[in-house]
VMD Tcl script that draws the C-alpha trace (Angstrom):
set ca {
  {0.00 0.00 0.00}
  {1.66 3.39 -1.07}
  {2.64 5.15 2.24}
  {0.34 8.54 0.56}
  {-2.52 6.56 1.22}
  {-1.49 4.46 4.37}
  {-0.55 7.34 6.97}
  {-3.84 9.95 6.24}
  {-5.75 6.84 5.69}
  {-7.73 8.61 2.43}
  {-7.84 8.87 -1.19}
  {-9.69 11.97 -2.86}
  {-12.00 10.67 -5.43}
  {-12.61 13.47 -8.42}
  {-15.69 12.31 -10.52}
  {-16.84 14.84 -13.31}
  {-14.44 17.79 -12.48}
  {-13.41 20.24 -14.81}
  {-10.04 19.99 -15.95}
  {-9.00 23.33 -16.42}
  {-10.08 23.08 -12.09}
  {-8.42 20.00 -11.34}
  {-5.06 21.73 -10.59}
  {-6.49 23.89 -8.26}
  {-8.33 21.49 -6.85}
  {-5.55 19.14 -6.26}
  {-3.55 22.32 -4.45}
  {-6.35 22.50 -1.85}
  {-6.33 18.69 -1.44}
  {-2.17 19.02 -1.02}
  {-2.58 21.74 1.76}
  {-5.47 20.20 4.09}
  {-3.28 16.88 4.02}
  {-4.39 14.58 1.37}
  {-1.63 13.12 -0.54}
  {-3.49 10.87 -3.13}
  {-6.38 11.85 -5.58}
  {-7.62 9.49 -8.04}
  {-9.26 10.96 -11.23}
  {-11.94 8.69 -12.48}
  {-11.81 8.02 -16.21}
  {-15.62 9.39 -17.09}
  {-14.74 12.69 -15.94}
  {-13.86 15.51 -18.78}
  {-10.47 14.69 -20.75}
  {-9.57 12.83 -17.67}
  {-6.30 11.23 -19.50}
  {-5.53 15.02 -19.94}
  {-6.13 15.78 -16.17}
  {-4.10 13.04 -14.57}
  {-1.19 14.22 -17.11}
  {-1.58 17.94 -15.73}
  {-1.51 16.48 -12.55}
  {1.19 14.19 -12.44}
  {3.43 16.82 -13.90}
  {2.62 19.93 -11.76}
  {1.97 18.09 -8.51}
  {3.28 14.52 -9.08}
  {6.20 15.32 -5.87}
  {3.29 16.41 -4.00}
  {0.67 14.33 -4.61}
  {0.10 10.60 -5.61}
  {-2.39 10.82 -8.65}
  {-4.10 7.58 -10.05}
  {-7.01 6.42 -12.20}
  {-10.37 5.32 -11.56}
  {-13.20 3.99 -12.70}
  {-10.75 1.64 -14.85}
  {-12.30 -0.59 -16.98}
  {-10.07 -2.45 -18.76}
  {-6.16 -3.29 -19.71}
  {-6.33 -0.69 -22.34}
  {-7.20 2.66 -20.05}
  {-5.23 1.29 -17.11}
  {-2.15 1.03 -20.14}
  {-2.79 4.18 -21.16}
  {-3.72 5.98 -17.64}
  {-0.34 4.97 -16.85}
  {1.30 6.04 -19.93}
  {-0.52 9.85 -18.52}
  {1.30 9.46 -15.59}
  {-1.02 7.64 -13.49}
  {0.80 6.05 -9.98}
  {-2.24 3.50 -9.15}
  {-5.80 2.10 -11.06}
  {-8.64 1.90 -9.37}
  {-12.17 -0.38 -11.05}
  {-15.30 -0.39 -9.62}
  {-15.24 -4.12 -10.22}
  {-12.79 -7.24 -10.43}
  {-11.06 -7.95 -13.56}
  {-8.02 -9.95 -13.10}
  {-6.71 -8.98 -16.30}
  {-6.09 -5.27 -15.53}
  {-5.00 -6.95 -11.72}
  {-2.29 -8.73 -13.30}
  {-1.47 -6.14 -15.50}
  {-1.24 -3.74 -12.81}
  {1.04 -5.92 -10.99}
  {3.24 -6.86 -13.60}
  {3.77 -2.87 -14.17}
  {4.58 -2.77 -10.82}
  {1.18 -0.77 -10.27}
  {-0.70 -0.58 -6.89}
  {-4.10 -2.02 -8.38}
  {-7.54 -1.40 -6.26}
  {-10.14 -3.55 -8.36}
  {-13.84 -2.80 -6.68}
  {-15.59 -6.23 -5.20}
  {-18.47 -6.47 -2.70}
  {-19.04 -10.01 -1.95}
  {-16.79 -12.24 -0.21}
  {-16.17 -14.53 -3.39}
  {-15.06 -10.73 -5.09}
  {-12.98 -9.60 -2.63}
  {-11.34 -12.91 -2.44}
  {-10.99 -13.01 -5.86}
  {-9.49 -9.94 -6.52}
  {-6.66 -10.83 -3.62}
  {-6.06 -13.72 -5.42}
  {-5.39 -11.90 -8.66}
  {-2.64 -9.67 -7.32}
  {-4.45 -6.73 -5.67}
  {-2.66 -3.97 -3.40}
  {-5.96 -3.80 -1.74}
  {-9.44 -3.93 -2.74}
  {-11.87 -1.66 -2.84}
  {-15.70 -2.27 -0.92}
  {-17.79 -0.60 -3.19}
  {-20.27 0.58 -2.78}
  {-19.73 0.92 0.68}
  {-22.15 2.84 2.32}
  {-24.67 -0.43 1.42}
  {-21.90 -2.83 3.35}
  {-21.81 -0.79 5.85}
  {-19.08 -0.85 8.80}
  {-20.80 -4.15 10.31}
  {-19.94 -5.46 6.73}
  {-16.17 -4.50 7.35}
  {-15.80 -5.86 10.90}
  {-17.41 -9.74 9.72}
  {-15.10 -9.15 7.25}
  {-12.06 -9.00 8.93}
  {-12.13 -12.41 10.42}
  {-11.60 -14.28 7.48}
  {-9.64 -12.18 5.43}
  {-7.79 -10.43 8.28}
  {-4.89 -10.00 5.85}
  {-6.35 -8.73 2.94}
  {-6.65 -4.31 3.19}
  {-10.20 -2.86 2.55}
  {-10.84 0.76 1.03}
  {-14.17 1.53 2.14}
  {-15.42 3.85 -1.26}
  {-18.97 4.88 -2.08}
  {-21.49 6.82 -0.39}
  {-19.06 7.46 2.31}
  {-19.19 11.02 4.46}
  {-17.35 12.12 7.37}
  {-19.76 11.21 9.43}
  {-19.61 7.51 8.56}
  {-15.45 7.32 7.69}
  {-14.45 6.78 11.46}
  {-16.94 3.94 11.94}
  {-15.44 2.40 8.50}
  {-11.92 2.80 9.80}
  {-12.83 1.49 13.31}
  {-14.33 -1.40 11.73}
  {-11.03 -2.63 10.20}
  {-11.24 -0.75 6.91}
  {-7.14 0.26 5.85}
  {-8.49 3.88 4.21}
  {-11.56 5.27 3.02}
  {-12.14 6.86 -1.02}
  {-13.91 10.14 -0.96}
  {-15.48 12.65 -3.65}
  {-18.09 15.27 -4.03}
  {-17.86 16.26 -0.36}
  {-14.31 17.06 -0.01}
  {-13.95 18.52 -3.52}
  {-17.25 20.83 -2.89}
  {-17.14 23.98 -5.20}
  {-13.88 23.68 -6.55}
  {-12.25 26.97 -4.07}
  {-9.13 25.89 -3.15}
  {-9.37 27.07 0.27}
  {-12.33 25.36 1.42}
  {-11.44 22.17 0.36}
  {-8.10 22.78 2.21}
  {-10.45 23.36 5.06}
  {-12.69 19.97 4.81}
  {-9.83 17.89 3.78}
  {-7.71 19.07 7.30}
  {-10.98 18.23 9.34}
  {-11.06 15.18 7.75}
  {-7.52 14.27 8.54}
  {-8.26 15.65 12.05}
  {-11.43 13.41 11.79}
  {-9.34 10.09 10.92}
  {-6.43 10.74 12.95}
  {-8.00 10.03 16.08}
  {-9.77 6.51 14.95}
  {-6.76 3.88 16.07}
  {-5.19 1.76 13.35}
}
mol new
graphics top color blue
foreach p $ca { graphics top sphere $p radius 0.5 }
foreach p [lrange $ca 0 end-1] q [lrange $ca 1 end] { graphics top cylinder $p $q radius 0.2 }
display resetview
């Protein structure tokens, strides 16, 4: 697991964001203490953003891919500059391709077959989603047989629920629309230091 997403425990998610924002967006992320943002591949020239990114604030920031679908975008997410892929499902392919790149893969499962599955393939860690159905219960069952295996708790999840995913055995928790808000630099600096603050105190 990449030590920018191990230590604050989060990964900003930006879904649908303007590109000619991003950078500004990723600044604000930088100075409330997030060090890994994940562009999702259905946002606007998203190949474009993660190269702007990587470039400008690659020292700063770990930037990845998500929402990747298949070996081709996580080939050429990486080619942008990409540092990790992120599905909302389990291929192995892009698992294995991901590891053989040397990669940190999160392929999205739900079900305990999934999640095993996607371990199995080569995964870094996989990602619940969507977690705000599992639920931290979900998490904590989860943890006795696959005690080994890292969860990132993604979808649906707030501030409000983050701790209890964390708490329940989760390794880090994917967020989006509420720490990326407006777009003004200085208020997502503002939400993404409480949230640090927030996750700090939660014991690993």
């Amino acid at each position: 697991m990449p030590d920018e997403i191990a230590r604050p425990r989060v990964v900003a998610i930006g879904r649908g964001l303007p590109v000619d924002r991003l950078e500004r967006i990723a600044e604000g992320l930088v100075a409330g203490g997030i060090q890994a943002f994940e562009i999702t591949l259905n946002s606007p020239d998203a190949f474009g953003g993660i190269e702007t990114l990587a470039s400008r604030l690659g020292d700063r920031l770990l930037v990845g891919a998500g929402t990747v679908l298949d070996v081709d975008e996580a080939a050429r997410a990486a080619g942008a500059g990409a540092r990790f892929i992120v599905s909302p499902h389990t291929d192995p392919r892009i698992v294995e391709w991901a590891a053989v790149q040397g990669l940190p893969v999160f392929p999205g499962a739900f079900s305990p077959t999934e999640i095993l599955l996607a371990w199995n393939a080569g995964a870094t860690a996989v990602k619940l989603f969507p977690a705000s159905v599992a639920g931290p219960t979900f998490i904590r069952e989860l943890r006795g047989p696959f005690r080994d295996i890292p969860l990132i708790a993604t979808g649906g999840v707030t501030i409000e629920s983050a701790p209890a995913f964390l708490a329940a055995g989760a390794t880090a928790v994917g967020m989006g629309s509420w720490l990326t808000g407006d777009g003004e630099p200085e208020r997502i600096a503002e939400r993404a230091a409480l949230l640090i603050r927030t996750l700090t105190d939660v014991a690993a």
